[in-house]
C-alpha positions in Angstrom: 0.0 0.0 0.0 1.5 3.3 -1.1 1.7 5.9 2.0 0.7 9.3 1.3 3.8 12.0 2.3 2.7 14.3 5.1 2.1 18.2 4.1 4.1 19.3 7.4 7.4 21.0 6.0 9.8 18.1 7.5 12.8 17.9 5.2 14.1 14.3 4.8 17.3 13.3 6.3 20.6 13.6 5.1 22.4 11.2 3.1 25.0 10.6 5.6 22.5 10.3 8.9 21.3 6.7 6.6 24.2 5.3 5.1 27.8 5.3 5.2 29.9 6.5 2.8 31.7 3.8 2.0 28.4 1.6 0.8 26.4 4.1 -1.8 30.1 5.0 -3.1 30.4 1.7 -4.0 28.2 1.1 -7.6 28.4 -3.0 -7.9 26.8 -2.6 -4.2 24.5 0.1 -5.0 22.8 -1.7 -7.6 22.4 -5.4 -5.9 20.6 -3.1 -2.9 18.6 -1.4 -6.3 17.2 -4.5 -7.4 16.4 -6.3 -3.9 14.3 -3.7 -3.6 16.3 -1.2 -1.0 14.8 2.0 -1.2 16.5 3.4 1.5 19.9 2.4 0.4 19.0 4.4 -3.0 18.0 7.7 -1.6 21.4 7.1 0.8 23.6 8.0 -2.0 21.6 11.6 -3.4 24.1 13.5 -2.1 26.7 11.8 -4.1 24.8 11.4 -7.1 24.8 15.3 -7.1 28.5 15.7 -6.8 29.3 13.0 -9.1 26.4 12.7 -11.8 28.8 15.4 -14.0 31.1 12.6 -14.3 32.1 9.7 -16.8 31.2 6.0 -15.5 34.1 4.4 -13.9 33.5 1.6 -16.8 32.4 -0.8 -14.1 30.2 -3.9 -15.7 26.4 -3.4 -14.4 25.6 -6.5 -12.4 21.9 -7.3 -10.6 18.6 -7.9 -11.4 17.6 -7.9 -14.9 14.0 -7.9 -16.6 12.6 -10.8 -17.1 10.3 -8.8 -19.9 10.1 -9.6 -23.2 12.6 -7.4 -25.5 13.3 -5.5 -22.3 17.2 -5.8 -22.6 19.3 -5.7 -26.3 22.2 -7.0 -27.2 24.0 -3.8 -28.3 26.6 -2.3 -26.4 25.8 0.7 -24.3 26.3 3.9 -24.7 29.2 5.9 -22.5 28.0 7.0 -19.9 30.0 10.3 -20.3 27.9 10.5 -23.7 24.3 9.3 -22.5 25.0 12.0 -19.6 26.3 14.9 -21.1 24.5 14.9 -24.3 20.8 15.6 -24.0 17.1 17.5 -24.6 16.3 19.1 -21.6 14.9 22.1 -23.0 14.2 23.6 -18.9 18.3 23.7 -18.8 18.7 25.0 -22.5 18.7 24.4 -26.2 21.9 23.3 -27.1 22.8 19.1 -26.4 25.2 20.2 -23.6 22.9 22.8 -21.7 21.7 20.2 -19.6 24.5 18.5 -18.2 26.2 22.3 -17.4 22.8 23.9 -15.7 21.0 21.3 -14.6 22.9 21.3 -11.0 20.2 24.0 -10.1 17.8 21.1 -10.0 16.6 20.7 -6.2 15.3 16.5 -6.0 14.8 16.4 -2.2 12.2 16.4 -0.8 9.7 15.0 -4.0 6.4 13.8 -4.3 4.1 13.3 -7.5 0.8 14.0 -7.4 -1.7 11.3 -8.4 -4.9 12.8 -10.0 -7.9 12.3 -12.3 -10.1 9.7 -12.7 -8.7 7.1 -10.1 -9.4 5.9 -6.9 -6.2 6.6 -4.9 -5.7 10.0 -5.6 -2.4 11.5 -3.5 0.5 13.3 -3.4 3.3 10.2 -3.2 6.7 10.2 -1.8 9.3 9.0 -3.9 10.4 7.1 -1.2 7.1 5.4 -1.8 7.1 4.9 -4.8 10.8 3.7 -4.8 9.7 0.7 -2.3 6.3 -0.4 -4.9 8.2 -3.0 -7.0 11.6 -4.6 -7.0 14.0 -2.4 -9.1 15.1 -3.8 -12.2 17.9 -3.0 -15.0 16.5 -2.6 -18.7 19.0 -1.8 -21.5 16.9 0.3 -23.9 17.5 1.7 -27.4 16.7 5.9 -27.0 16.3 6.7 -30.5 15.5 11.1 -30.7 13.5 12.7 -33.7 16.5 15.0 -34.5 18.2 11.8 -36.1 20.3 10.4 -33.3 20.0 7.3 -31.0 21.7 5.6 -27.6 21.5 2.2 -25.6 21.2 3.2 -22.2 20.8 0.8 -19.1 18.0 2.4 -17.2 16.9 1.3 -13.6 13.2 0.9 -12.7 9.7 -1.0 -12.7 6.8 -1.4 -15.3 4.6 1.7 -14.6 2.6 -0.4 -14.7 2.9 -1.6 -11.2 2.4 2.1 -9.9 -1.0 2.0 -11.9 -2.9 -0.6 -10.8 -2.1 0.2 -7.0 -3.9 3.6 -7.2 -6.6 2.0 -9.4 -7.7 4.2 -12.4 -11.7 4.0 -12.7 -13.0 2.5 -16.4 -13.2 5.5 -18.1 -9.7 6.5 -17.7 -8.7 6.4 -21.2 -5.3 8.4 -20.7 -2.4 9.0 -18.8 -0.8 12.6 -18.7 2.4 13.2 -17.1 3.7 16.6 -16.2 7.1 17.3 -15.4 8.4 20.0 -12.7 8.2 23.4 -14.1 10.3 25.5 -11.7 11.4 29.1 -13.0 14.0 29.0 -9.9 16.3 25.8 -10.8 15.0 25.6 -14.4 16.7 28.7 -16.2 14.7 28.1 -19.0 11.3 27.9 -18.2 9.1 31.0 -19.2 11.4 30.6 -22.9 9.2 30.8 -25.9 9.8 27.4 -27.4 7.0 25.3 -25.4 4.4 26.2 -23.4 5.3 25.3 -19.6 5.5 22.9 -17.8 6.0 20.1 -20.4 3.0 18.0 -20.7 3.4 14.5 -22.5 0.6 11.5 -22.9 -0.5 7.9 -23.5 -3.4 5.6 -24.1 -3.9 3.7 -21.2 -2.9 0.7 -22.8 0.4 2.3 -24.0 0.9 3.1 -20.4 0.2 -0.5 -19.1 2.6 -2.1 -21.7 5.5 -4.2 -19.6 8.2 -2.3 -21.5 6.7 1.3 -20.5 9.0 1.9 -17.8 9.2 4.5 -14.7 13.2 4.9 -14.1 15.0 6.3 -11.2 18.5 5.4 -12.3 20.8 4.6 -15.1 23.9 2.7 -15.1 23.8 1.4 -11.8 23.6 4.7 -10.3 20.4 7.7 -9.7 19.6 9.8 -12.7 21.8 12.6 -13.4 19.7 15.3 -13.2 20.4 16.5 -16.9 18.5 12.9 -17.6 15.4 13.4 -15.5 16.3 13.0 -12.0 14.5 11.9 -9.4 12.2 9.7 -11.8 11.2 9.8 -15.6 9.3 7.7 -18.2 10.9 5.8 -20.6 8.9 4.4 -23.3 11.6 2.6 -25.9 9.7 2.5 -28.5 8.7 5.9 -29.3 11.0 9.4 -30.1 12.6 10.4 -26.9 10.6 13.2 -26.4 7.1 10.8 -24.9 9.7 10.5 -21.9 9.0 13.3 -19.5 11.7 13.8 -16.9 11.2 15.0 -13.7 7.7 14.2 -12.8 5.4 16.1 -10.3 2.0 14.5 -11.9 0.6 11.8 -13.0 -3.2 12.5 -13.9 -5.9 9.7 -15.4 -8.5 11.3 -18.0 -10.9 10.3 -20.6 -9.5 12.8 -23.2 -6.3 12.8 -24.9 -3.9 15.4 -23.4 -2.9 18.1 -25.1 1.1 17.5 -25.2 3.9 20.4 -25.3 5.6 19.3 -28.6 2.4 18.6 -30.6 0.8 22.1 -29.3 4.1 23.6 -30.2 4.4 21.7 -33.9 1.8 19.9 -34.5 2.6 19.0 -38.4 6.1 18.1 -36.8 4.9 16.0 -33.5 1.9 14.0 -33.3 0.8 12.4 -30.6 1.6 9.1 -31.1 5.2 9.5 -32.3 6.0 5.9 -32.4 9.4 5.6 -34.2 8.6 4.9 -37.9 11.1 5.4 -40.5 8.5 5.3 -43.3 7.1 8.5 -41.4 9.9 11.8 -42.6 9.8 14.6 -40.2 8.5 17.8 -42.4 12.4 19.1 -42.3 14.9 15.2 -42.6 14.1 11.9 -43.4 13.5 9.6 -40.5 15.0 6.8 -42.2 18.3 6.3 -40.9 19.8 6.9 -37.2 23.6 8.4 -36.2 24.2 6.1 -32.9 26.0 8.5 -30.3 30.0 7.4 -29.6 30.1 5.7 -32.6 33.2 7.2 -34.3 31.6 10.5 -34.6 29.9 12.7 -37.0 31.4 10.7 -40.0 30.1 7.1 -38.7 28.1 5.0 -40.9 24.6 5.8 -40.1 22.3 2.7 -39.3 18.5 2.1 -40.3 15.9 3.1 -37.8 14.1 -0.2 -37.2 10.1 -0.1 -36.6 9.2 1.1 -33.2 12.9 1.5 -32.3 13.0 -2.2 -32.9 10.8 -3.4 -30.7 7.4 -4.4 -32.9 7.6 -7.7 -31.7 6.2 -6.5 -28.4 4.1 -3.3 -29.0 3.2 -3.6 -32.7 -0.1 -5.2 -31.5 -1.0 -2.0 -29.6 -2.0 -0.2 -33.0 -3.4 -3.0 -35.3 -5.9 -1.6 -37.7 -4.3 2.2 -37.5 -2.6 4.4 -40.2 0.8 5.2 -38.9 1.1 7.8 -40.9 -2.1 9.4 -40.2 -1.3 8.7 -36.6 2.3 9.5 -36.4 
């Protein structure tokens, strides 16, 4: 049973008043206490995330829990860490792919909660520490494929959402889910900038947001999320354009209409809704037909073919039987 966070101002401890130094400084550690489930352990090492989620992996091998979901790991070697972190869209922290990992230090992720809302029984504002003890963290190693033309492997650490729906218990006419991500003009330099209206808003169908690949994350790489990549928790849905991932999420709200999402408000001949990778599908201004994989041997690489829905139609293709992809991109 989730716990609902009290509204009394009580900050949460310090990092050091729960865990040693020694134990969240140690990554192998870290993420065999991830994946039994140690929620405490986790939030033990935010301090050090903070001081250290600016730099490059140490190169150690992940080790614990895996998923046992279908197509939830690949093959493909991960991205650098120093890449997958310092090379983003974070468009709260800036335009440019580097903005985030130099401004986002601004980014206060202590205390959090995210508000439940909508059409659903267990309505709340829920600690992360909460929601951190729901299900057994797991490590998924996902294909991040962007709209601009670029793509990543990253090992992300998390549960289904899944699991976090059907313990508040959205009513049958709950159609939707819309996430909304922290809009804070204070740590977030550039919120209140003309590009989108704020906060960012992103959406899926219900059963989109029940699929066993649909993930909530709370780390990467054995470690928290950097908060250039979402930190304290984001969606990760592999098998649509980066962008359906909101980072940084304050509210999850169940509905019967479709939300109206920041990048198709913004574009909408650019961005639909859907935004399922599809390389037969161009974006108005380049062809979506081919990908440039990050740390591969720069801009000169060969660039590979984008595979149908980021390569994992085997799972999710049965979500849209019967639809025009194009009409519905």
């Amino acid at each position: 049973m989730l716990i609902k966070t009290r509204d009394d101002g009580l900050a949460h401890p310090f990092p050091s008043e729960i865990t040693p130094q020694g134990v969240y400084q140690d990554r192998r550690q870290l993420l065999r206490l991830m994946a039994g489930g140690a929620a405490g352990a986790m939030l033990a090492g935010w301090a050090a995330r903070d001081a250290r989620a600016q730099m490059p992996a140490r190169g150690t091998r992940l080790v614990g829990q895996t998923s046992a979901v279908s197509g939830a790991t690949t093959p493909e070697k991960p991205t650098d860490f120093k890449d997958a972190s310092g090379y983003n869209n974070f468009y709260e922290f800036g335009l440019d792919k580097s903005d985030p990992a130099r401004n986002a230090h601004t980014l206060k992720t202590a205390p959090w909660t995210v508000s439940i809302e909508g059409l659903v029984k267990k309505p709340g504002n829920y600690a992360l520490e909460d929601l951190l003890k729901l299900s057994a963290l797991e490590e998924r190693i996902y294909r991040l494929r962007c709209v601009e033309g670029w793509s990543m492997v990253i090992p992300w650490v998390g549960y289904s959402l899944a699991e976090l729906i059907r313990k508040v218990e959205p009513l049958g006419t709950a159609k939707y889910v819309e996430f909304v991500t922290l809009a804070d003009r204070k740590t977030m330099p550039y919120v209140g900038s003309s590009v989108l209206d704020w906060p960012y808003v992103e959406g899926l169908r219900m059963d989109e947001a029940m699929h066993p690949l649909t993930l909530l994350a709370f780390g990467m790489y054995g470690e928290m999320l950097p908060k250039q990549n979402g930190a304290p928790l984001r969606l990760v849905v592999p098998w649509k354009y980066g962008f359906k991932s909101g980072k940084s999420l304050v509210k999850i709200r169940f509905t019967d209409q479709q939300p109206a999402t920041a990048w198709n408000l913004a574009a909408p001949r650019e961005y639909g809704f859907y935004s399922n990778v599809n390389p037969q599908v161009d974006h108005p201004r380049w062809s979506q037909a081919t990908e440039r994989r990050i740390g591969e041997d720069g801009l000169f690489a060969k660039r590979r073919k984008t595979l149908m829905f980021n390569g994992y139609e085997a799972q999710v293709g049965q979500l849209y039987a019967g639809m025009d992809l194009k009409k519905y991109y």
